[in-house]
Residue frames as a rotation matrix with the C-alpha (Angstrom) as fourth column:
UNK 1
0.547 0.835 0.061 -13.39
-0.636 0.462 -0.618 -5.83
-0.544 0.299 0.784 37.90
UNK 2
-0.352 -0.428 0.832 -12.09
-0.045 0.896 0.442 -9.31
-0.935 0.118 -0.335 36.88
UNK 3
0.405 0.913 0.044 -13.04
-0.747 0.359 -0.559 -10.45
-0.527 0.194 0.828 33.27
UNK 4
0.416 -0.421 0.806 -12.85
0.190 0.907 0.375 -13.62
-0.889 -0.002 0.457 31.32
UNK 5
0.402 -0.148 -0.904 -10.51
-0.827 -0.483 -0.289 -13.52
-0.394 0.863 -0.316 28.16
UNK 6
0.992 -0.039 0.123 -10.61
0.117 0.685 -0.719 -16.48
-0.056 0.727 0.684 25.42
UNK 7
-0.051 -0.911 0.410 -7.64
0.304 0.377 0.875 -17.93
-0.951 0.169 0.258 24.06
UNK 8
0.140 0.872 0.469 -8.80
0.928 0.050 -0.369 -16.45
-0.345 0.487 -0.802 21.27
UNK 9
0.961 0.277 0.005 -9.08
0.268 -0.937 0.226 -13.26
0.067 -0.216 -0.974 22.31
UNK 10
0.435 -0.899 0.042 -5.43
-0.094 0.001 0.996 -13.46
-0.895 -0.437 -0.084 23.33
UNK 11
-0.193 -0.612 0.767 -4.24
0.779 0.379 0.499 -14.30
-0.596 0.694 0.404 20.15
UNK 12
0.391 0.740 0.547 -5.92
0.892 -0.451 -0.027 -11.54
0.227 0.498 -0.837 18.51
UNK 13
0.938 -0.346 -0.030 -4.68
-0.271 -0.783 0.560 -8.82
-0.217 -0.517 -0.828 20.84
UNK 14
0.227 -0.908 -0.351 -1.03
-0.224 -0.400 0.889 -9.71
-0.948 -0.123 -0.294 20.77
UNK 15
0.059 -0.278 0.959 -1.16
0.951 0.308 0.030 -10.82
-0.304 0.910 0.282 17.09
UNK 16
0.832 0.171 0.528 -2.53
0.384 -0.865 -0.323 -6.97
0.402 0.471 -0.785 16.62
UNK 17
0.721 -0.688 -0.083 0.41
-0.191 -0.312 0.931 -5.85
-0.666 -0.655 -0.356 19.33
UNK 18
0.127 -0.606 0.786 2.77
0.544 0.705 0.455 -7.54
-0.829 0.370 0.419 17.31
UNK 19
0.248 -0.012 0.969 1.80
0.966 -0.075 -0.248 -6.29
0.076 0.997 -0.007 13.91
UNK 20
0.743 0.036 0.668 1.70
0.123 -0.989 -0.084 -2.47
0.657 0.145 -0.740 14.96
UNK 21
0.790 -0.509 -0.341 5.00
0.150 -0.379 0.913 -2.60
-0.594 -0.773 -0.223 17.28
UNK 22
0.796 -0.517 -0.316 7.79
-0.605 -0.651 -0.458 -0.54
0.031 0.556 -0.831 16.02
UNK 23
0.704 -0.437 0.560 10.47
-0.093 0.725 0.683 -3.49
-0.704 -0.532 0.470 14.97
UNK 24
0.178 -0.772 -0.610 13.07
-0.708 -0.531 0.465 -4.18
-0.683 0.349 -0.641 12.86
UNK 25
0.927 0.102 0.361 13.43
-0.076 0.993 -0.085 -7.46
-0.367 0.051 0.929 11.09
UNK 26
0.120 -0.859 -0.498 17.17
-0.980 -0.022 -0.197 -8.53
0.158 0.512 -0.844 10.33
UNK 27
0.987 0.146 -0.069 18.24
-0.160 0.925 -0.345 -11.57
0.013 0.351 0.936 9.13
UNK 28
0.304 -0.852 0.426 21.44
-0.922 -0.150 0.358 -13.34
-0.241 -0.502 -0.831 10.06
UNK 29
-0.586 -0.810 -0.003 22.40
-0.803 0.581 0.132 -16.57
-0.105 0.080 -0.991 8.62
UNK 30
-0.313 0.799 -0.513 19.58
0.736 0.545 0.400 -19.30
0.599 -0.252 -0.760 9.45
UNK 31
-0.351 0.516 -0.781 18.12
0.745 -0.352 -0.567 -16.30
-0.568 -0.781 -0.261 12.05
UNK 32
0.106 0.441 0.891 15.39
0.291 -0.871 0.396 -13.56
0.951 0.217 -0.221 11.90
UNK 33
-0.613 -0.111 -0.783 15.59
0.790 -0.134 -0.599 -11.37
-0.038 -0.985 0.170 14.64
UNK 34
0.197 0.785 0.588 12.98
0.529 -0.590 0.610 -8.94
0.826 0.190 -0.531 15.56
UNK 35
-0.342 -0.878 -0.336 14.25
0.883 -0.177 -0.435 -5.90
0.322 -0.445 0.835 17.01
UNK 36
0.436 0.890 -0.135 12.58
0.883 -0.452 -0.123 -3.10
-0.171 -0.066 -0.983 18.72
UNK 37
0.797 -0.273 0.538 13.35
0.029 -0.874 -0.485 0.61
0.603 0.402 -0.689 18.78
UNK 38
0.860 -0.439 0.260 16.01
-0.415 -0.308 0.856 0.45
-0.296 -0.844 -0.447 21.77
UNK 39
0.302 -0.600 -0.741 17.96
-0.916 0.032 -0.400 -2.16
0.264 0.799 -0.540 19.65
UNK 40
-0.573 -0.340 0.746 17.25
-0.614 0.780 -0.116 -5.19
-0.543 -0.525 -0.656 21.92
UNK 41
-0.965 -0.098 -0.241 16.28
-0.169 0.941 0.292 -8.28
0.199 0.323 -0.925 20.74
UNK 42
-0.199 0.879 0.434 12.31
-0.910 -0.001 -0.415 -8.90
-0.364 -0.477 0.800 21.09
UNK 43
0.865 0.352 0.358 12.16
-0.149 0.861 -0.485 -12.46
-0.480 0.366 0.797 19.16
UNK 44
-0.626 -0.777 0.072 15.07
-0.551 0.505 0.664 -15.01
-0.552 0.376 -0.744 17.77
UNK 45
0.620 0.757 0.206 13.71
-0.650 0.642 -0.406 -17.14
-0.440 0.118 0.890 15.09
UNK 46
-0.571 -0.783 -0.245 16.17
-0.523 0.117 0.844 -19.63
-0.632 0.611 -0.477 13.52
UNK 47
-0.207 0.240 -0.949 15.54
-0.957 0.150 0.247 -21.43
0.201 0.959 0.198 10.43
UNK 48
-0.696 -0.056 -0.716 15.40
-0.196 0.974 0.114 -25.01
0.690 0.220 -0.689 12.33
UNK 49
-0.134 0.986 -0.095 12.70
0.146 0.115 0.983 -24.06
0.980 0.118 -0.160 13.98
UNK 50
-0.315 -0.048 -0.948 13.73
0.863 -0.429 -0.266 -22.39
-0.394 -0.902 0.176 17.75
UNK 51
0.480 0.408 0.777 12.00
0.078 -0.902 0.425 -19.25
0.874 -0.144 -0.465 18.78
UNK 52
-0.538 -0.385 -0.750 13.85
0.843 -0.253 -0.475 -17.27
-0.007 -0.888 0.460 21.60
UNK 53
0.168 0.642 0.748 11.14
0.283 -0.758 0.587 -14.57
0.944 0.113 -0.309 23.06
UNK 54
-0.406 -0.661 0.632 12.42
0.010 -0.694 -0.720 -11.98
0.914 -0.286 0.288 25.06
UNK 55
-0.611 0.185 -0.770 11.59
0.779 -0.032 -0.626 -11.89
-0.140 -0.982 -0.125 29.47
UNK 56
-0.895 -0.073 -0.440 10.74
-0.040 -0.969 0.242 -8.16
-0.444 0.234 0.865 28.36
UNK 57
-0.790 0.507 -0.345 8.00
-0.557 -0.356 0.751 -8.61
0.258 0.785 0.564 25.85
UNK 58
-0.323 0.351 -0.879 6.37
0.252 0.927 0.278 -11.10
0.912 -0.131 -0.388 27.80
UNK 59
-0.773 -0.211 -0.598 6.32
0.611 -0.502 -0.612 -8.93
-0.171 -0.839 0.517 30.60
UNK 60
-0.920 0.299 -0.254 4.87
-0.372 -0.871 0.322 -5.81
-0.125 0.390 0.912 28.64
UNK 61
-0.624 0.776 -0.089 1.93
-0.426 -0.242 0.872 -7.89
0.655 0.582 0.482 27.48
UNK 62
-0.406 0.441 -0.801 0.99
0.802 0.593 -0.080 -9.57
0.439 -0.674 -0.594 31.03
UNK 63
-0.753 0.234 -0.615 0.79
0.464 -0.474 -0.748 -6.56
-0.467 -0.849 0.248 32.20
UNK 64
-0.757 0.601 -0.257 -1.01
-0.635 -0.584 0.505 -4.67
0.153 0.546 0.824 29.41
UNK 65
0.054 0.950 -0.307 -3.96
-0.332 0.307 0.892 -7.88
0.942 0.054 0.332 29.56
UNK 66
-0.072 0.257 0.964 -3.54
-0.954 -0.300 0.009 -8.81
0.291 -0.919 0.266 33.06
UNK 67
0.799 0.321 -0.508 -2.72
-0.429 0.897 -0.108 -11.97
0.421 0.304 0.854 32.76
UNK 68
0.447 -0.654 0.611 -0.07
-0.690 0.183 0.700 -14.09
-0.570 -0.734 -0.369 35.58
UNK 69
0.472 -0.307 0.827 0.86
0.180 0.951 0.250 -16.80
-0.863 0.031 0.504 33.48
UNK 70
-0.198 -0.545 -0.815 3.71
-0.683 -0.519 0.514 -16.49
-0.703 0.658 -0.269 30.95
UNK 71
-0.474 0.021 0.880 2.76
0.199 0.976 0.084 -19.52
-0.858 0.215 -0.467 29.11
UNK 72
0.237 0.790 0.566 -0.28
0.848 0.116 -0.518 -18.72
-0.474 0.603 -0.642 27.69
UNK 73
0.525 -0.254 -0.812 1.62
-0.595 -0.792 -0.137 -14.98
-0.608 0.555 -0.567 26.26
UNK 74
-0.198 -0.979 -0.042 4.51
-0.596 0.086 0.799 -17.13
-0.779 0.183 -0.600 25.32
UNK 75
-0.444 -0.101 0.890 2.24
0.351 0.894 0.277 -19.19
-0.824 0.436 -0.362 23.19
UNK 76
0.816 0.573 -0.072 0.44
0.283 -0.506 -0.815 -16.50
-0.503 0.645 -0.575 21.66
UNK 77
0.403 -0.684 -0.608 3.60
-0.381 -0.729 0.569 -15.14
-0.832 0.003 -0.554 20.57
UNK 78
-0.722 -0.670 0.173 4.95
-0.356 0.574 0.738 -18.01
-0.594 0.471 -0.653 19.34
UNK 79
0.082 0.690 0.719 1.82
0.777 0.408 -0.480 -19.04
-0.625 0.598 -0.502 17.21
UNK 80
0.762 0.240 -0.601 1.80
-0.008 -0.925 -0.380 -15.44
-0.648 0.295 -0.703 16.09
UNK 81
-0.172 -0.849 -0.500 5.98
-0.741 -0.223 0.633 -16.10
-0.649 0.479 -0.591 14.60
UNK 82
-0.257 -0.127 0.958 4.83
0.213 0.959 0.185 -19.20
-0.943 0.251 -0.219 13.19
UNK 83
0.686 0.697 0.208 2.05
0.553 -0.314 -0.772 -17.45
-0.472 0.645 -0.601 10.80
UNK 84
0.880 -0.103 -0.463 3.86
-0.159 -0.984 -0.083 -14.70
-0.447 0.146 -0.883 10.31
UNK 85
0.142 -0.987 -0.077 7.30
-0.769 -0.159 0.619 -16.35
-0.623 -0.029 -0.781 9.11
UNK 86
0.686 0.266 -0.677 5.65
-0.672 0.587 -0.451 -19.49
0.278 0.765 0.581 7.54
UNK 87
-0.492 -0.802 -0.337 8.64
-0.445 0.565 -0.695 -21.75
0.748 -0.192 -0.635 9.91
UNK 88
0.378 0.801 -0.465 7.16
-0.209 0.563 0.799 -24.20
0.902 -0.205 0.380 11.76
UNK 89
0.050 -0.918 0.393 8.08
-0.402 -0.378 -0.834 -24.10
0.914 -0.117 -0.388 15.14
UNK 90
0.102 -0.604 -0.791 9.87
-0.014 0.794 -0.608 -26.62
0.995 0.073 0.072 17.51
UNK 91
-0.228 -0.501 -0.835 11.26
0.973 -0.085 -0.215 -25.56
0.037 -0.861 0.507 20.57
UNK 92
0.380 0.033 0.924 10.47
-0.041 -0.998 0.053 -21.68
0.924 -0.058 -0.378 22.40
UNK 93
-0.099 -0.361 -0.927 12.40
0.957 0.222 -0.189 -20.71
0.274 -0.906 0.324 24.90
UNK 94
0.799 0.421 0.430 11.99
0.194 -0.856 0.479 -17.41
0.570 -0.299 -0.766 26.90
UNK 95
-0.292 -0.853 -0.433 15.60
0.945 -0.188 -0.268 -15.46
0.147 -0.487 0.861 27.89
C-alpha cells in the first residue's frame, strides 16, 4: 500500500530521527561534526555555511520512509542543521 507523505510530514519524521539518534557533536575549528556510534561522520557543518551529509544517512532514511529521491531527505536534513545550529546554510553537498 502506497501512501502520500507531506513535506511536512518529512520534516517532522527526520527532524524527530535526528533528535533521538545516538551522535556525538565535536567541534573542530570553523566545523561541527555529527558523529554516530561507529565513529563515522553523519553531518559536516562549517561555520561559512557548507553542510556535508553523509551517502549513509540518506540512505537509512529513504529506506525507513520509502522515499526514491535523495533530494527531498537531503533537504530535510539540511533544514533540520540549519534550526538546530542557528548557521544559515549555503551550499549541501552529499559524500
Amino acid at each position: 500500500m502506497k501512501y502520500k507523505i507531506t513535506q511536512t510530514q518529512i520534516n517532522n519524521i527526520v527532524s524527530k530521527y535526528l533528535e533521538v539518534k545516538d551522535y556525538k557533536v565535536v567541534e573542530d575549528n570553523n566545523e561541527v561534526h555529527l558523529v554516530d556510534s561507529s565513529g563515522d561522520f553523519i553531518i559536516t557543518l562549517t561555520f561559512g555555511g557548507d553542510c556535508v551529509i553523509s551517502t549513509k544517512l540518506i540512505s537509512n532514511l529513504k529506506k525507513m520512509l520509502g522515499i526514491k529521491s535523495y533530494v527531498v531527505i537531503r533537504n530535510s536534513i539540511s533544514d533540520w542543521v540549519e534550526k538546530k545550529f542557528q548557521i544559515p546554510i549555503q551550499y549541501i553537498y552529499v559524500m
